[in-house]
Backbone bond lengths (Angstrom), bond angles and torsions (degrees), N, CA, C in turn:
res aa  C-N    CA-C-N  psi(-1)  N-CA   C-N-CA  omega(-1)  CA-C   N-CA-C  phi
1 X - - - 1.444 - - 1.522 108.99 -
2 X 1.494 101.86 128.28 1.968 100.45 167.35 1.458 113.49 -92.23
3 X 1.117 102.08 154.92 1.602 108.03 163.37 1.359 111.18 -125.31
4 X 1.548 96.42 117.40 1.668 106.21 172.12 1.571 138.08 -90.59
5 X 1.557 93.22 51.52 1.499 113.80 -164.03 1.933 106.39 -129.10
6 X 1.511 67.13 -170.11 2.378 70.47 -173.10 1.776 111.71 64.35
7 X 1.118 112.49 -144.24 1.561 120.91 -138.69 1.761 87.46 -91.34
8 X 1.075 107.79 134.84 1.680 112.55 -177.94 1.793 103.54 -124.80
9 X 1.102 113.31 165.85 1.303 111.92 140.92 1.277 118.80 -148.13
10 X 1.519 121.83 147.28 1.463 142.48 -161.16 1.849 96.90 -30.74
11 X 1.237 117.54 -48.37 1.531 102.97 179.92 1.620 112.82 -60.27
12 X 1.298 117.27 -23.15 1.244 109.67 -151.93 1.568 100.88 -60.38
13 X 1.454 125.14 160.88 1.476 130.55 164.71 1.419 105.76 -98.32
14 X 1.506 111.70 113.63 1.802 121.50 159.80 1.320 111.46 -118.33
15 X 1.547 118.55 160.01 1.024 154.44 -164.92 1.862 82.52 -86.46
16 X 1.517 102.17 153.25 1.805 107.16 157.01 1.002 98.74 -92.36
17 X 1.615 118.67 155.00 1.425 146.90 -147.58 1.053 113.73 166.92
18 X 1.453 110.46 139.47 1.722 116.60 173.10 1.137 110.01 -122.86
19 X 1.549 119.39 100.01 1.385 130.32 154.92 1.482 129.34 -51.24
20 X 1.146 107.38 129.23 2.085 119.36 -171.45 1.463 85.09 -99.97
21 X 1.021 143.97 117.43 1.644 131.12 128.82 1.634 119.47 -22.77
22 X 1.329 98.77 -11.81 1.745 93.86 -168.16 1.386 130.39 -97.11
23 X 1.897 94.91 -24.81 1.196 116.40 170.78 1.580 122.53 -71.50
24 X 1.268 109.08 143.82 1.189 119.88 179.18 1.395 133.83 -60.63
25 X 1.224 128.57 126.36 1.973 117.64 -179.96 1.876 97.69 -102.03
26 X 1.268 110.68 128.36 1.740 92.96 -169.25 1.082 141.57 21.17
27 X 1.222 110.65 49.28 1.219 139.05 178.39 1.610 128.47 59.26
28 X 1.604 97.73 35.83 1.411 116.04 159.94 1.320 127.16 -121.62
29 X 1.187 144.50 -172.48 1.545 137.59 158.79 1.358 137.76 -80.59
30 X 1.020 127.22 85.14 1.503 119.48 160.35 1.455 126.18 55.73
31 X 1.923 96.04 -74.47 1.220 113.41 158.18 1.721 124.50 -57.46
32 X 1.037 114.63 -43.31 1.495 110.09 174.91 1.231 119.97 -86.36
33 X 1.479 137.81 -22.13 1.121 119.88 159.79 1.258 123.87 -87.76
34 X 1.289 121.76 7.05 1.692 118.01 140.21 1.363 148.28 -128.95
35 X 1.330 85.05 23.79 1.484 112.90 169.98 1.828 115.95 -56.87
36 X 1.360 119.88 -54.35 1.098 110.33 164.92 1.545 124.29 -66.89
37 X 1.577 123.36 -32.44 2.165 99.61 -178.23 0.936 92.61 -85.49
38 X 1.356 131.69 -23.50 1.497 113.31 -170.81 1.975 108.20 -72.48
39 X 1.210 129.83 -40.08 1.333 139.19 147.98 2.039 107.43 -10.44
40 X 1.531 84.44 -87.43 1.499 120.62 -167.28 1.483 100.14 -33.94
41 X 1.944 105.89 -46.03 1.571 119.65 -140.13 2.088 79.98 -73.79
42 X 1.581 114.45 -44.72 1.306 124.98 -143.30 1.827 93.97 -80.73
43 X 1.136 134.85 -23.45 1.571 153.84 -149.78 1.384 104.04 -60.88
44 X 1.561 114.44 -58.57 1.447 109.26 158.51 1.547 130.48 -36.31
45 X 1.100 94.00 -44.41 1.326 99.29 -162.59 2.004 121.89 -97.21
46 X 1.677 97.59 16.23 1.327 112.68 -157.34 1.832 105.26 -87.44
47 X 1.465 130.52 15.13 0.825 136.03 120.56 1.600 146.96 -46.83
48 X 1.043 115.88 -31.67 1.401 158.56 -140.51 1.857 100.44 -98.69
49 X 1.066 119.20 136.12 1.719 117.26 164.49 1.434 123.63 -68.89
50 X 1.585 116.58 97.58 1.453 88.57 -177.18 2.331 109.44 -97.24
51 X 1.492 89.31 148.61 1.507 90.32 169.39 1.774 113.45 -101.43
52 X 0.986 85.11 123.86 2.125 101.24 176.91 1.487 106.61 -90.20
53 X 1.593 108.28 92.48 2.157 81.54 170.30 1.810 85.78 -101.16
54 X 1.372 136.55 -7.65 1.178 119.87 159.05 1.485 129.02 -16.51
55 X 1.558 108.12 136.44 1.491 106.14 172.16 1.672 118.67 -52.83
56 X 1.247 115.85 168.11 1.753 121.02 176.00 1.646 94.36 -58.43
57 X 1.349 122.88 -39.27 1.447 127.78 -149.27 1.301 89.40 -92.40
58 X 1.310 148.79 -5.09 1.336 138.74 169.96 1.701 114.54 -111.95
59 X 1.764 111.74 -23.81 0.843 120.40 -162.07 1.598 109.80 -84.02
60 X 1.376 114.14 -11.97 1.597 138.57 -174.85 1.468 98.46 -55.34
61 X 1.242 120.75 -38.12 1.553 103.93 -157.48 2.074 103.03 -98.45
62 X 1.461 107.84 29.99 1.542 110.28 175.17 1.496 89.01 -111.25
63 X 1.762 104.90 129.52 1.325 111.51 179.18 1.686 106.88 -86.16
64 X 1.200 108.43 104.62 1.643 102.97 -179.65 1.833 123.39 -65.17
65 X 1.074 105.01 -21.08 1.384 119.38 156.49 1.318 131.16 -46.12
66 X 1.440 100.15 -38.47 1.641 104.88 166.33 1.693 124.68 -115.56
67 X 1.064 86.13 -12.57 1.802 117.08 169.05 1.351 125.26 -92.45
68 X 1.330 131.53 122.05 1.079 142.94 -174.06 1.579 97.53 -94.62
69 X 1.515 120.98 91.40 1.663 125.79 177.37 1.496 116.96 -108.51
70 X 1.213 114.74 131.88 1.833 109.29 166.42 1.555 97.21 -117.53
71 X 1.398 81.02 105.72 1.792 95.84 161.06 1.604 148.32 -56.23
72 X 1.301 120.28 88.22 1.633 103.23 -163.08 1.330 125.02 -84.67
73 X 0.963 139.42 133.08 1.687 135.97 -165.20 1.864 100.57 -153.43
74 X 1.663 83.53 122.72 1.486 102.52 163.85 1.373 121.86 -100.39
75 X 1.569 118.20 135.59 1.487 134.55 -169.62 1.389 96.04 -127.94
76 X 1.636 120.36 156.81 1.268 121.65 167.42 1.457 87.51 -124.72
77 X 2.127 108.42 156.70 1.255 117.83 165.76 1.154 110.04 -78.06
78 X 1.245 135.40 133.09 1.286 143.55 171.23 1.523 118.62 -121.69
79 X 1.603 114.51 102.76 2.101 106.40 -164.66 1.278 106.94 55.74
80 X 1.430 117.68 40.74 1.320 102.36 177.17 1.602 126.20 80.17
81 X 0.623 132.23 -3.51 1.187 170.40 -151.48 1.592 130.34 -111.65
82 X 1.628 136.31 80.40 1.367 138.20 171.63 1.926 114.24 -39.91
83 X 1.075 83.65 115.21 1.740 84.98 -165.65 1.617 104.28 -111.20
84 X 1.591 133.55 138.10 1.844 103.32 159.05 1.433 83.15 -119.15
85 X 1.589 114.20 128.62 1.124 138.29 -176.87 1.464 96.23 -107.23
86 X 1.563 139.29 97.32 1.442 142.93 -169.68 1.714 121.98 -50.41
87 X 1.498 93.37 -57.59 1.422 101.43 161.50 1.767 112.75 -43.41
88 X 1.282 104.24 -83.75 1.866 101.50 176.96 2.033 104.87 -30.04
89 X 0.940 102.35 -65.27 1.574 99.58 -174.72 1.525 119.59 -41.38
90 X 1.104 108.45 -46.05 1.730 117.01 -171.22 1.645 99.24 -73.19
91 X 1.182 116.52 -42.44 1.385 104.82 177.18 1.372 109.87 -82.77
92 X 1.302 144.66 -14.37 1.415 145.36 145.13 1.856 123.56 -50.22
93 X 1.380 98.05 -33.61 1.386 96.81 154.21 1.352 142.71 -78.01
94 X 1.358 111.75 -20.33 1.126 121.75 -175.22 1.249 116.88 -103.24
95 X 1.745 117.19 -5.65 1.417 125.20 147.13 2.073 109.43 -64.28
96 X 1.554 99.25 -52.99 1.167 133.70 -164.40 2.021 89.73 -39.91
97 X 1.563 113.00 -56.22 1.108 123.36 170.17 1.070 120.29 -33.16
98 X 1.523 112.04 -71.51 1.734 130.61 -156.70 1.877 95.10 -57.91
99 X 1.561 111.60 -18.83 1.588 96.41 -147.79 1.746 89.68 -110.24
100 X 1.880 109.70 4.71 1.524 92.64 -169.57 1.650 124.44 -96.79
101 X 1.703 94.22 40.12 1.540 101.86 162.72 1.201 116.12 -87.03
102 X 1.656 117.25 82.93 1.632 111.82 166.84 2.037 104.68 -119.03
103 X 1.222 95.96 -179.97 1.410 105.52 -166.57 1.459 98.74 -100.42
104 X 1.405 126.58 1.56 1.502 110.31 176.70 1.929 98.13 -162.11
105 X 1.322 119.50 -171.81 1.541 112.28 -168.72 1.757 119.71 -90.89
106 X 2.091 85.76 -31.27 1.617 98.08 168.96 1.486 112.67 -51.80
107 X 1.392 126.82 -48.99 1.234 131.79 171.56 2.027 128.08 -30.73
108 X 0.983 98.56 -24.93 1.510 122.67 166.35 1.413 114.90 -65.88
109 X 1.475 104.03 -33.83 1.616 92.73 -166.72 1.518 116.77 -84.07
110 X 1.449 102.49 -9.12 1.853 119.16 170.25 1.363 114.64 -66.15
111 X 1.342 113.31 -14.50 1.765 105.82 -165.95 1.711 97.00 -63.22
112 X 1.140 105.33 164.35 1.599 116.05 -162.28 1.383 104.00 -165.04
113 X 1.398 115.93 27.97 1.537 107.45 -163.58 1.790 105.87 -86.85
114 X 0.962 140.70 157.21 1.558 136.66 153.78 1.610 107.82 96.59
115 X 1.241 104.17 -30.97 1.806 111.99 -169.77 1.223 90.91 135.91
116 X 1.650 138.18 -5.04 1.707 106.45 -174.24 1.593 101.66 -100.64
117 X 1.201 92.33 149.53 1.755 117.94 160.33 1.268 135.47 -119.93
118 X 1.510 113.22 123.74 1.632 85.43 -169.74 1.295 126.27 -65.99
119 X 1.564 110.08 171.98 1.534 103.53 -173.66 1.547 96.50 -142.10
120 X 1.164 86.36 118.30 1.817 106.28 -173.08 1.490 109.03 -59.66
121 X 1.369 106.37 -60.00 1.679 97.44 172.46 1.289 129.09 -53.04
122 X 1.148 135.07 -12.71 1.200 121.99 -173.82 2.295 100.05 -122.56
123 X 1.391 99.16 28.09 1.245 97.20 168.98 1.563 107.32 -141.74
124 X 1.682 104.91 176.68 1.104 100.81 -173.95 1.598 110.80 -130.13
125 X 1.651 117.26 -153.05 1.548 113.02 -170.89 1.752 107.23 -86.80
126 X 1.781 92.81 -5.15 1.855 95.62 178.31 1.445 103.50 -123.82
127 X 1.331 129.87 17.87 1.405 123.21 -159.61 2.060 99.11 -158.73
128 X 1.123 103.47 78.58 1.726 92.18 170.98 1.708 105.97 -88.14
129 X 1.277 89.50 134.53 1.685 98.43 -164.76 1.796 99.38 -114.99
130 X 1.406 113.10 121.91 1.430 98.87 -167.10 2.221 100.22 -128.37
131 X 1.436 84.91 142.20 1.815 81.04 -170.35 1.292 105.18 -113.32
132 X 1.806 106.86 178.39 1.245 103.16 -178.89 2.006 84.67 -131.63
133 X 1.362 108.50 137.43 1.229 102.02 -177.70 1.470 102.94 -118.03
């Protein structure tokens, strides 16, 4: 049996699949059976800025304690209103992706793809929070 999960890189060839965080890997979680290579794999590099446009439900298993992460999350206003509409988000990330070849972290805060912009007030120095109004 393969498993087409854990640490990839863009060459790699996978199968489509929809991973649950919830489901079990031999009868543990997700999170714990890759909590350590995925750790180990990131250790080098734990100096380093990492960017998360990962969901909360995928993004759980980066220990921020030892990881220096800025979290990106798209919300739309809705009535006024901070909304995270999942659908909008997932396809905001995966623009969010295509556009995150920049040479430094400020560079992130220009993305503008879909209708979102970031919005400084409502983010922080670990959390750029970007809306669509």
């Amino acid at each position: 049996m393969k498993l087409f999960y854990g640490i990839n890189f863009g060459s790699n060839l996978i199968r489509p699949y929809r991973l649950d965080m919830t489901n079990k890997i031999l009868d543990i979680s997700p999170y714990a059976f890759w909590n350590e290579s995925i750790e180990n794999f990131l250790l080098p590099y734990k100096d380093e800025i990492f960017v998360n446009i990962a969901s909360k439900e995928f993004s759980k298993i980066l220990n921020r304690k030892l990881f220096n992460v800025v979290d990106i999350e798209f919300r739309q206003v809705v009535d006024g209103k901070i909304k995270n509409i999942s659908t909008e988000a997932k396809k905001a990330r995966g623009a969010m992706l295509n556009y995150l070849i920049a040479d430094n972290i400020s560079q992130i805060k220009d993305f503008d793809r879909l209708g979102y912009e970031f919005s400084k007030e409502d983010s922080s120095e670990s959390e750029f929070i970007f809306l669509k109004k």
